[in-house]
C-alpha positions, -999 to +999 in steps of 0.1 A: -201-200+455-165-220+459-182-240+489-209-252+464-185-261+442-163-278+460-196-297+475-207-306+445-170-316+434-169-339+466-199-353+458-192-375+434-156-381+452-174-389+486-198-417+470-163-430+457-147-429+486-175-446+505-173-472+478-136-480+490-151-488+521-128-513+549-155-535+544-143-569+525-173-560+498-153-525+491-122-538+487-128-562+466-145-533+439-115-509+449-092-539+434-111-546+403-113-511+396-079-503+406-060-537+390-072-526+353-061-493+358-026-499+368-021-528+347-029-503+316-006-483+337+023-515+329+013-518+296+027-485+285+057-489+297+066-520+271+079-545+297+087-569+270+109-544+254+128-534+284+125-570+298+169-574+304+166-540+325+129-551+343+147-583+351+175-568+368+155-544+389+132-569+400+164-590+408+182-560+426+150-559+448+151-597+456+188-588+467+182-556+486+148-571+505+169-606+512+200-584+527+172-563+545+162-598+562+192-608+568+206-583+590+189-588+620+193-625+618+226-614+623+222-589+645+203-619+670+236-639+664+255-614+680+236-618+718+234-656+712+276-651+714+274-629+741+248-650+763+255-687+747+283-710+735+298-721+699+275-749+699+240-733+704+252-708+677+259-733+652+224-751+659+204-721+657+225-699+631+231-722+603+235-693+578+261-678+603+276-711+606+280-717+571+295-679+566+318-691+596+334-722+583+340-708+543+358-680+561+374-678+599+366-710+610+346-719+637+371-731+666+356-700+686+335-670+695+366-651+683+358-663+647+323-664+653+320-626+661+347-620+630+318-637+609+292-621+620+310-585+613+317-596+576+282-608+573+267-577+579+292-561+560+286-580+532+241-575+539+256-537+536+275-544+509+254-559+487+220-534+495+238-505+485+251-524+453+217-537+444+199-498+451+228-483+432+225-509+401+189-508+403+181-473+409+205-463+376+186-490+358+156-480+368+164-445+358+174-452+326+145-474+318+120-444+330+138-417+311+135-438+277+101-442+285+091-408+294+104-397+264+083-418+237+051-414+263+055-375+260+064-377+223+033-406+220+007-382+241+016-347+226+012-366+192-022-380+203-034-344+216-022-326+187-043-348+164-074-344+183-108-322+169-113-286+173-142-297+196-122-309+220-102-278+228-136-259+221-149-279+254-119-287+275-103-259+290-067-255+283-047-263+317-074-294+319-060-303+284-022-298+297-031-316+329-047-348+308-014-354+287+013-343+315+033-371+326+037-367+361+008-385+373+022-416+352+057-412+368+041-414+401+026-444+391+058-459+375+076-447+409+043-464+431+045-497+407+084-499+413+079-491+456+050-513+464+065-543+440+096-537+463+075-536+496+055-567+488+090-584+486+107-571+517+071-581+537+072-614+523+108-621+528+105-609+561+074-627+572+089-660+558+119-655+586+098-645+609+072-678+601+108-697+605+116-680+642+078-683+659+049-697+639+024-689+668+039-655+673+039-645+637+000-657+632-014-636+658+006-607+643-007-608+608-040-618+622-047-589+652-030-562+630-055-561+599-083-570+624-080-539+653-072-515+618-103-528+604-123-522+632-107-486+643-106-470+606-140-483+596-155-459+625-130-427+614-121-432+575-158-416+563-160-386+575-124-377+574-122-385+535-153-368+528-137-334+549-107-344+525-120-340+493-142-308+502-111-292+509-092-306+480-119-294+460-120-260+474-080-258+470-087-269+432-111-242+427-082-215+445-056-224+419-084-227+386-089-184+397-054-173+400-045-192+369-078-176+357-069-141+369-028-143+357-042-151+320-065-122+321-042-096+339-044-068+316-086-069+310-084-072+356-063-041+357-076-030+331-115-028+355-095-022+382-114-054+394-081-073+419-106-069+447-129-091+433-107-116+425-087-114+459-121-121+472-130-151+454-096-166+467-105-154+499-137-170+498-120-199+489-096-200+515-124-188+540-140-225+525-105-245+536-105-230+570-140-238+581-135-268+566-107-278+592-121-254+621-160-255+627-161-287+641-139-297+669-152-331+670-147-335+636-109-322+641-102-345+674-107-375+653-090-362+624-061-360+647-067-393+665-068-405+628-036-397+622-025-413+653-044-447+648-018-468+624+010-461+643-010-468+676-023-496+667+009-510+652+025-501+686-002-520+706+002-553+682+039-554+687+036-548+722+014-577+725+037-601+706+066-588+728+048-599+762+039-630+744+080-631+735+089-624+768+070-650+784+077-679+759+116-669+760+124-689+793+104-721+770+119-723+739+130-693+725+170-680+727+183-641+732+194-641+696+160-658+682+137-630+703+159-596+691+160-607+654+124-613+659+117-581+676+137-562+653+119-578+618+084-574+636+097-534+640+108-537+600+075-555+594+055-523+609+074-499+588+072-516+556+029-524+566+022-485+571+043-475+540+024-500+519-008-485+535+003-451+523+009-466+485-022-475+481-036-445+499-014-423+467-028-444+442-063-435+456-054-403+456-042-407+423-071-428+408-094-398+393-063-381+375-053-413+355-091-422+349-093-390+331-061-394+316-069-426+301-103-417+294-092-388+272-062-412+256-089-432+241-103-404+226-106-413+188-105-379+167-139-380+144-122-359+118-098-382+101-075-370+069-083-389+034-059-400+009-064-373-022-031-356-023-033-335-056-026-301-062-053-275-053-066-258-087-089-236-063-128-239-067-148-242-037-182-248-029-199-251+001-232-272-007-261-273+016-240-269+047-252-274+085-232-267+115-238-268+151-210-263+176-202-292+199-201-272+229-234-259+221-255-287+195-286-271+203-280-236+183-277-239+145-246-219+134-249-225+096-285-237+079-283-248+047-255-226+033-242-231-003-223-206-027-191-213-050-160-197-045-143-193-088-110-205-094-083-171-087-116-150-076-124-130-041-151-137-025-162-116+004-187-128+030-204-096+048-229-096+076-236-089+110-213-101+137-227-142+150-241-142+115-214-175+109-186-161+085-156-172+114-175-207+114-173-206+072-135-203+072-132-223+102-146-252+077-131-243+050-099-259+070-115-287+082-119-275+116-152-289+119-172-314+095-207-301+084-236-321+102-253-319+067-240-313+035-204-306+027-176-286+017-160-291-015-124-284-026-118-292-068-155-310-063-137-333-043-151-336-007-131-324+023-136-357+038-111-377+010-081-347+010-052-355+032-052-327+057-016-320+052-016-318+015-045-295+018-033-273+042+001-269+031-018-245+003-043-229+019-030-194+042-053-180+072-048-140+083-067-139+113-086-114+132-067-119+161-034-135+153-012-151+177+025-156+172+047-184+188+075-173+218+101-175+192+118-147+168+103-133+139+124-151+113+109-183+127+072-168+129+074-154+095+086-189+078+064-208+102+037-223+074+059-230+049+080-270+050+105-255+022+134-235+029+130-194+025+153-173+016+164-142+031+152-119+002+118-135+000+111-129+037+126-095+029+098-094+005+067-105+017+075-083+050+078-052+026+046-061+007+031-063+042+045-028+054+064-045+081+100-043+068+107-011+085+092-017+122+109-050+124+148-033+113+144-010+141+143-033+166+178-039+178+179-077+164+160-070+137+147-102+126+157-124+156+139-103+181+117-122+197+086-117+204+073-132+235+041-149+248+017-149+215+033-119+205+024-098+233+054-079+231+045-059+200+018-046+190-016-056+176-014-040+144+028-050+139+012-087+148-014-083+119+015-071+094+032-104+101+003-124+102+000-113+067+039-113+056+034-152+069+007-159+042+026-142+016+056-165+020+033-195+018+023-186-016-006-204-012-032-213-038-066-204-014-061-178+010-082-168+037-085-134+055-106-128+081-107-089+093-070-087+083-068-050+084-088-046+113-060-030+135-042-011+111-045+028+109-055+044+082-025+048+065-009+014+070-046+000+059-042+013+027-002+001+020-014-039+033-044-033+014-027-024-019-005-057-016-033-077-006-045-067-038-012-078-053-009-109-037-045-120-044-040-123-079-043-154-092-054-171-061-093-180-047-093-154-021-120-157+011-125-124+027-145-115+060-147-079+064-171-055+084-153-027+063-165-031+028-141-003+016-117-034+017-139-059-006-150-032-035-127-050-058-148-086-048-157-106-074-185-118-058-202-112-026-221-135-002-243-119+027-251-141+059-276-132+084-280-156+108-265-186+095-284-182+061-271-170+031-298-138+021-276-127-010-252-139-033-240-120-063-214-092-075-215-058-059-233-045-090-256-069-088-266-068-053-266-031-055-292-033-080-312-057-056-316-029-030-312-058-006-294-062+027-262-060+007-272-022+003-286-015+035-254-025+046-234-004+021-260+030+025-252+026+066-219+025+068-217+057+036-244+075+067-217+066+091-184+067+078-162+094+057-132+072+051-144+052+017-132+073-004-136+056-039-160+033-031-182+061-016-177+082-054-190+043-071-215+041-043-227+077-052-228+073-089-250+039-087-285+042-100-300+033-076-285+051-049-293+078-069-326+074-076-329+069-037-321+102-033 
């Protein structure tokens, strides 16, 4: 399973690495893919902006990559002393001549050596000063950066559609907006600009020393690497990405398997998922292991750049050798040899760059890809305050993820001003996908959902929501105390003796005083150090403090016992005065006071109507009702009402 994965993850990644073929034809498509990329890469980083502190990088790299140069121009002027005299060091070291006569003089190899000390000094000097100015500079500039980026991208993820977190899983959403892959980018932009300068300094002294030398260089280097990785690069980055996709799908299970430890335990189930790693790993090994050919030329591939840069410099250094005795000096052939070894350095690091950004390229695709995501849900302008009537009207909803299966068909009933409304039905039946809507989680496909006969569409989302309150099923609470979790909802400040309140009203005053910090306990990862039912009671306390004017609760007793159900139910009775009220409930002991009731089956609407009235129907609204009174001893009053409806009783 993890080796057909990976193959069919490296599918797509081997045709794109045959693309980047060492053919002329695939470089030329790498670079117009690649330039745009990296150029939007630039772009974000506001160059005009920072333009003073871009400047003086780029300038303490001109500095850095001369002084780099320089020093084994130098260095060759010290064996043109040892083996020459003052006069063929002043006609083939001008620079050191100039140094010379500005500082010793140059009546001797005496002042000639002392120059070509304080010229290196100085080379020394002046690189460290230009990497220590330009690194802090550099710093500073990608700190300030990284800063509005993160605050720019979280903002840009935050305001995208239900949808997409419905679709994308969440370490994929984490991984699209994290900034890391851009750093590396800003740090590859920053290294290859510098290594383009230092080769280019360096070839122009090395032009100046031997034309004929330098020319077969640049010419027999690219050509023998041409013709060596062109028969080795294939394979090898197709073996590559098949275990870079099987080392992707390792890490996606133990993340997997650390988010779901208590349902593994739980099953007792580690063996299976210590075998799927395993299988995994098994993957990466035969990968690297079942073909010896396969592994000789990965590690002759390894080899190749530096032997090949080896053999080339060899080369030039016979052809130095035997045009020394013409017209070369000592000092011109070391600073030669020692740029050509500088040359070879700076050649396979550049190589490497560009191999990163390859590496690289797929992650900021994606990145930038889901950057130019444009949210379909966008929030109006109509900022008034919510009276309360709602009316879904003719409403048609398929999920995203799944457009082919019709959640909601034509739905439509009217939620009164200050009245509960219950929605009952069988679980998949589309009540979670009504509230859902009602937030504006999702826009209807047909139809639409009404707030004051004004369209979800034209209210600001903010102004909306900052009156509406959701108890959920299965509430989550933030890694934070629960003082901050309580007052979460709410942009006003809240006193101490309303919290107080609404936590007493919700029959969680007394749990939370007897933990040791009371109301500054924290209370971990989405709550998960209390319990479900404790998580409920704040879930509701959190609405109460809202004070919203449409409140929304969906199952919000459901993991309560018996006797705390009946305390939250009593103030949800209290607190639901005066507001439109939405309730989802399996239970309906906890809707008998409903003022109207609508039953979904199936994404339809079957009955709408009070309890007396639906009662009267004999409909599915009694079914239900008469199957839970079969089943269940634990209505109490609503059992009595049940009982001592005609029609019940003339069903008996």
């Amino acid at each position: 399973m993890c080796e057909k994965a990976a193959a069919d993850a490296g599918e797509f990644n081997v045709k794109q690495w045959s693309t980047n073929s060492s053919s002329l034809k695939g470089l030329v498509a790498w670079v117009r893919r690649t330039v745009p990329l990296v150029w939007r890469v630039l772009s974000l980083l506001d160059w005009r902006r920072n333009l003073w502190s871009s400047a003086t990088v780029a300038l303490c790299i001109c500095v850095r990559s001369s002084c780099d140069a320089w020093q084994p121009v130098l260095t060759g002027a010290v064996f043109n002393l040892v083996n020459g005299d003052q006069h063929e060091v002043e006609r083939e070291s001008h620079f050191l001549y100039f140094l010379c006569s500005w500082t010793f003089g140059c009546s001797g190899r005496l002042p000639l050596a002392r120059s070509v000390i304080l010229g290196l000094m100085l080379a020394a000097v002046l690189q460290s000063l230009a990497r220590v100015l330009g690194d802090g500079v550099k710093k500073e500039m990608r700190n300030k950066q990284n800063q509005e980026m993160r605050i720019a991208m979280f903002e840009h993820l935050l305001a995208q559609d239900q949808a997409v977190y419905d679709t994308i899983r969440q370490r994929d959403l984490v991984q699209k907006v994290e900034l890391r892959a851009m750093n590396e980018v800003t740090e590859w932009v920053w290294g290859i600009a510098s290594d383009i300068v230092k080769l280019a300094t360096q070839l122009v002294f090395l032009f100046a020393i031997s034309p004929l030398m330098t020319l077969a260089y640049t010419v027999l280097l690219p050509l023998v690497e041409q013709i060596v990785r062109r028969y080795f690069d294939s394979s090898l980055r197709a073996q590559m990405r098949r275990e870079q996709g099987l080392h992707n799908i390792s890490v996606s299970v133990v993340n997997e398997t650390v988010q779901m430890i208590r349902t593994v335990k739980c099953f007792s189930r580690e063996d299976k998922h210590v075998a799927l790693v395993s299988l995994a790993a098994s993957g990466i090994a035969k990968e690297t292991q079942n073909d010896r050919l396969r592994s000789a030329k990965q590690g002759l591939a390894q080899l190749l750049p530096d032997i090949t840069q080896r053999s080339v410099y060899c080369f030039c250094l016979w052809c130095g050798l035997v045009w020394m005795e013409r017209d070369f000096s000592a000092g011109d052939m070391t600073a030669y040899l020692l740029l050509i070894q500088q040359v070879g350095g700076l050649v396979q690091r550049v190589r490497h760059q560009f191999t990163e950004l390859q590496r690289r390229h797929d992650l900021l695709l994606d990145h930038f890809e889901f950057m130019d995501r444009t949210p379909q849900i966008r929030s109006g302008a109509h900022a008034e305050e919510v009276q309360g009537d709602v009316e879904f009207r003719d409403v048609e909803f398929a999920y995203p993820a799944r457009p082919d299966v019709q959640v909601l068909r034509g739905v439509s009933f009217r939620m009164a001003k200050g009245q509960m409304t219950a929605l009952v039905g069988a679980s998949g039946s589309g009540k979670s996908t009504i509230a859902a809507m009602l937030f504006r989680h999702y826009d209807p496909l047909v139809g639409a959902v009404l707030v004051d006969d004004v369209s979800l569409s034209q209210w600001d989302n903010t102004a909306l929501h900052s009156q509406m309150a959701l108890v959920a099923q299965q509430p989550l609470l933030f890694d934070t105390s629960i003082r901050n979790n309580l007052t979460y909802g709410c942009r006003r400040d809240v006193s101490d003796e309303e919290i107080e309140a609404a936590t007493r009203m919700a029959a969680a005053h007394d749990f939370i005083l007897r933990f040791p910090a009371g109301y500054e306990t924290y209370v971990g990862d989405q709550g998960a150090q209390i319990s479900g039912g404790q998580k409920q009671r704040l879930s509701i306390a959190r609405a109460v403090i809202c004070k919203p004017r449409i409140l929304v609760l969906d199952e919000a007793t459901s993991a309560l016992d018996a006797e705390a159900e009946g305390a939250v139910q009593d103030a949800l009775d209290t607190v639901m005065v005066g507001k439109t009220t939405l309730v989802i409930a399996h239970r309906l002991s906890t809707i008998r006071n409903a003022h109207s009731i609508v039953c979904m089956r199936d994404g339809v609407v079957v009955e709408c109507g009070t309890p007396k009235e639906l009662l009267a129907k004999q409909g599915y609204y009694w079914n239900l009702v008469k199957r839970q009174v079969c089943t269940l001893d634990d209505l109490s009053g609503f059992n009595l009402e049940l009982d001592q409806h005609p029609a019940v009783e003339a069903s008996a």
